[in-house]
N, C-alpha and C positions, 0 to 999 in steps of 0.2 A: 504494500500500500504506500500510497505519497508520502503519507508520517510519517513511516518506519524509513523512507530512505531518507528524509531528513535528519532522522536523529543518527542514523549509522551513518551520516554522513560527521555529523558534529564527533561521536564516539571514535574515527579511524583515521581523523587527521588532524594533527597534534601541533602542525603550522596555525592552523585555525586561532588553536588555542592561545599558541603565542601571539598573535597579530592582536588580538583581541586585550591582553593582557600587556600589550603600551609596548615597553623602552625595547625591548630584545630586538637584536639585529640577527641573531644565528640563533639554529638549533644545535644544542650538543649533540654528541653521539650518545646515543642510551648505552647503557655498560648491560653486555649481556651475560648471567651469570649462570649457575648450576647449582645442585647439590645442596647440603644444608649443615651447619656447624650441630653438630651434639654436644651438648655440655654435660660430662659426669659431674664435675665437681666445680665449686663455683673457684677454687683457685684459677681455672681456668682462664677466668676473666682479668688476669694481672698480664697473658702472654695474648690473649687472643681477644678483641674487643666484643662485647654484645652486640654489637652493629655487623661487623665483617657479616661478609660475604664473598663466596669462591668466583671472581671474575675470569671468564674467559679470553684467554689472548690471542690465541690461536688456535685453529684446528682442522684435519685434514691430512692430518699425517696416520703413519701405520705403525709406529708404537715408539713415545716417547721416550726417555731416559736421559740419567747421567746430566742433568743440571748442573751448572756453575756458574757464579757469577762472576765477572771479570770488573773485578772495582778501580784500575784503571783506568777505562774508557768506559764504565757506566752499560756494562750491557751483559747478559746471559747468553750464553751457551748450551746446547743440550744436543741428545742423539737423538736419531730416527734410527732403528736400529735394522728394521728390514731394506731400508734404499740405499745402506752404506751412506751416512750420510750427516754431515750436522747444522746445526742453523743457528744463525745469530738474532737473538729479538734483542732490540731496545724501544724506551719508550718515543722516541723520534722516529726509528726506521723503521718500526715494525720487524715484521720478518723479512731476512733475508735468507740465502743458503750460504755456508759459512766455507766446508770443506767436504771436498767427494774424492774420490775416496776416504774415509775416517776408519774403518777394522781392519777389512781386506783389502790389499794391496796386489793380488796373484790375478792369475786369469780369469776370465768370466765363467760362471754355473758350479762354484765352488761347495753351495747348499749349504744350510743353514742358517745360523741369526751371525751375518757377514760382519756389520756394522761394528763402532766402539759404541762401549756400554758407559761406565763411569768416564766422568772427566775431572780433571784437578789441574790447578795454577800451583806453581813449584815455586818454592823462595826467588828464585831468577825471574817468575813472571813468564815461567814458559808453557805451554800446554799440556797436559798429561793426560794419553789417553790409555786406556784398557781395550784393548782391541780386541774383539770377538773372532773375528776372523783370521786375525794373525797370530794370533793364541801367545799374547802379550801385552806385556805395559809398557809404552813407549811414551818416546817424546815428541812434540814436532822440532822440527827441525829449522823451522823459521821463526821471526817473530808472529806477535801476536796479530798484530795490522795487515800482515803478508799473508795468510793462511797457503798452507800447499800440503800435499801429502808425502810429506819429507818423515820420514822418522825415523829415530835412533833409540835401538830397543834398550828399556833400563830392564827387565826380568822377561826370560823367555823360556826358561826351563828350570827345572830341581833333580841334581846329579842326575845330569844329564838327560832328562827325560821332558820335554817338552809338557808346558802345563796344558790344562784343560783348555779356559777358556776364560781368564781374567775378567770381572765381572763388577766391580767396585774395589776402591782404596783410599786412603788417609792418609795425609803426611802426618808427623809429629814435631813440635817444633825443632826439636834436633835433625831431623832431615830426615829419618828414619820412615819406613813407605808399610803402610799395613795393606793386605792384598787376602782377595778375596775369589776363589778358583772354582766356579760349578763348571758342569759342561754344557750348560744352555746352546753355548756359540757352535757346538758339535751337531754335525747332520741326524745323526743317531742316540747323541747324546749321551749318556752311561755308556749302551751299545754298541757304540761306534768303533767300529776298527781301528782309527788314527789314535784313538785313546792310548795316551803313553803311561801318566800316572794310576796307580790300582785307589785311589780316594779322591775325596775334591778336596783340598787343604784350605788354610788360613796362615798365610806367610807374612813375615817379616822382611823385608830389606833394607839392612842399615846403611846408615848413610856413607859407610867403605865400600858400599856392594854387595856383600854377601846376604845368603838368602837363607832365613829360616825355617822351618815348618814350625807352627802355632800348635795345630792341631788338626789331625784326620778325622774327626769325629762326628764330625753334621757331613748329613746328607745333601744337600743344597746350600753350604752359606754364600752368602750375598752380601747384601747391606754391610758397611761397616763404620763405626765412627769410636773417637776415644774422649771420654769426659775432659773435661775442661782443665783439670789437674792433674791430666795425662794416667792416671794411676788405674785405670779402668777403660775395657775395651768393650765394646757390642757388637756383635755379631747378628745379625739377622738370617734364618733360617727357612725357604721358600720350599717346604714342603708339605705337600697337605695333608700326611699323615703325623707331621710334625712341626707344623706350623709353630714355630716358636723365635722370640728374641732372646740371645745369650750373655750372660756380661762373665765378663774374665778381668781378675786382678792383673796387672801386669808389674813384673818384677823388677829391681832395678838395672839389669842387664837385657830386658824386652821382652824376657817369656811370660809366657800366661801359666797364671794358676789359679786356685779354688773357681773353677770354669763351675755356673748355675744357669739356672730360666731365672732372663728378667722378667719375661710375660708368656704365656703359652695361649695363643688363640686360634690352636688346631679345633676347637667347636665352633666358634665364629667363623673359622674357613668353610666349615660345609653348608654356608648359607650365607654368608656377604661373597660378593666376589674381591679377587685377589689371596696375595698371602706378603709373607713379611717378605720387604723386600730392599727397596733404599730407603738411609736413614740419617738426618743431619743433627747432631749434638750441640744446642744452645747454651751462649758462653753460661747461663744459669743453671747449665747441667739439666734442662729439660730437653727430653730425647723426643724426636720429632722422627715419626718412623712410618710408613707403608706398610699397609698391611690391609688386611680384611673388610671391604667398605670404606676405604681410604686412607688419610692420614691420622696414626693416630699420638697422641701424644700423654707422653707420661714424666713423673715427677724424677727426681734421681734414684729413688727407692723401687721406682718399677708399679707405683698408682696410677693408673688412665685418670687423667683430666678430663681428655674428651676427643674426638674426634670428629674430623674436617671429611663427609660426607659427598665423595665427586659422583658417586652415582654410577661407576666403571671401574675397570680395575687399574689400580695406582702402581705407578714405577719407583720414583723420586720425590726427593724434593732438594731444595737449598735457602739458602737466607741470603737477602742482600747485605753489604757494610753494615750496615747499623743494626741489622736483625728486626726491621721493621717491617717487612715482605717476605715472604716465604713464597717459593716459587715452585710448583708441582706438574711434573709428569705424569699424564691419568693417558694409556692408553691412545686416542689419538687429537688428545689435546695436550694445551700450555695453558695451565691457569695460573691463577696468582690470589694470595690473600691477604688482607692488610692488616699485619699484627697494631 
């Protein structure tokens, strides 16, 4: 009827509204969002505002990963891990594509997840990637402004056996590299013929080179970050019959000892999607971790505060300089949320 399409007309154009409403010369862009913040506990509300909201930045890719923010030049990095591939967001440029090749560097139809997974900036400001396909932690090999797929392996094997498929890592501020080995980046993964090591490890590389074994003992670790006074390590574990987060004391010479569950959300995996996966450690020792229905976040003790609800399954995350954003890989978006 004639009503009805005047009122739909006034209700679906939001020009209207502002012409009507005086001074405005432009429309913003409406911020388009997702998901919804849970809050367990109301400490929550000191790290994460009542207000936030999980802002979409981008989307369209085929599975996210390995955020970092590069506080130099004010912009993020992260993987696309099926296109071999990585992209730079900032809040001026938007998306761009950063580096192609980023994992694999060999000939085409190699199969698998080819792509780098984790990424990290090294006291020198230089790029560090876990390359899934080249089944190592390298470096680039240019600066950061020049991107190419130049790289100089820092870990490619343990006595002598070619690792899995590096997966995440941590620097320590001594230089020391914590490293983190499933065989996701593998065609067959476990099963895979090219599989050199008989575990997936959790290594050390100190800052001489040399390479330690952590521990063989999870089935999947991933995630990995070390509290803020360095004295404790996390582990995160992506398996869904053991979905679980691990914290390990670390000694004064690097090793891990009294290894426990920080959180175990192997029941929560058989009905949120995801599992534990990448995990960023706030300098106030509140661990910010992927997992089960998103990001979830817990106190130093291993208490859930609450969780950041994307509604897909989550990869990463990271924090910009000042710890006021935290930035999330979910799948085939780039969100962000404003602590």
């Amino acid at each position: 009827m004639k009503t009805n399409s005047i009122i739909a007309a006034f209700i679906l154009t939001p020009i209207m509204i502002s012409c009507i409403s005086g001074n405005k010369k432009s429309i913003e862009k409406e911020t388009r969002t997702i998901g919804s913040i849970e809050r367990i506990s109301p400490a929550l509300d000191e790290l994460v505002n009542p207000s936030a909201v999980i802002e979409v930045l981008a989307d369209g890719f085929e599975w996210t990963e390995g955020p970092v923010w590069v506080s130099s030049g004010n912009y993020l990095l992260f993987s696309d891990i099926p296109p071999n591939r990585i992209y730079k967001w900032s809040e001026t440029d938007s998306i761009q594509i950063y580096l192609e090749p980023s994992g694999f560097t060999g000939p085409a139809g190699r199969g698998g997840e080819e792509g780098s997974n984790g990424l990290l900036i090294d006291s020198q400001g230089r790029l560090v990637l876990c390359q899934h396909g080249d089944r190592r932690v390298a470096i680039m090999n240019t600066p950061l402004n020049d991107p190419k797929p130049d790289f100089i392996t820092l870990v490619g094997d343990y006595e002598g056996k070619r690792l899995n498929s590096p997966n995440d890592a941590v620097f320590s501020s001594t230089g020391d590299l914590f490293i983190t080995d499933p065989p996701y980046g593998l065609l067959k993964q476990e099963e895979d013929t090219a599989k050199e090591l008989a575990f997936q490890g959790v290594f050390r590389r100190s800052a001489d080179g040399n390479l330690t074994l952590l521990t063989d003992e999870l089935s999947r670790p991933n995630g990995i970050g070390l509290s803020p006074d360095e004295k404790k390590l996390y582990v995160a574990n992506s398996d869904p019959q053991k979905a679980i987060w691990m914290a390990y004391d670390l000694t004064a010479d690097g090793k891990t000892e009294n290894g426990r569950v920080f959180y175990d959300a192997t029941e929560k995996a058989k009905t949120d999607q995801g599992l534990p996966d990448g995990l960023k450690v706030h300098s106030k020792g509140f661990v910010f971790a992927t997992g089960p229905g998103g990001v979830w976040i817990f106190d130093p003790a291993g208490a859930p505060l609450g969780i950041i609800r994307t509604t897909v399954a989550t990869a990463n995350c990271a924090f910009n300089t000042d710890e006021s954003i935290l930035y999330i890989t979910a799948d085939m978006y780039l969100l962000r949320v404003k602590l």
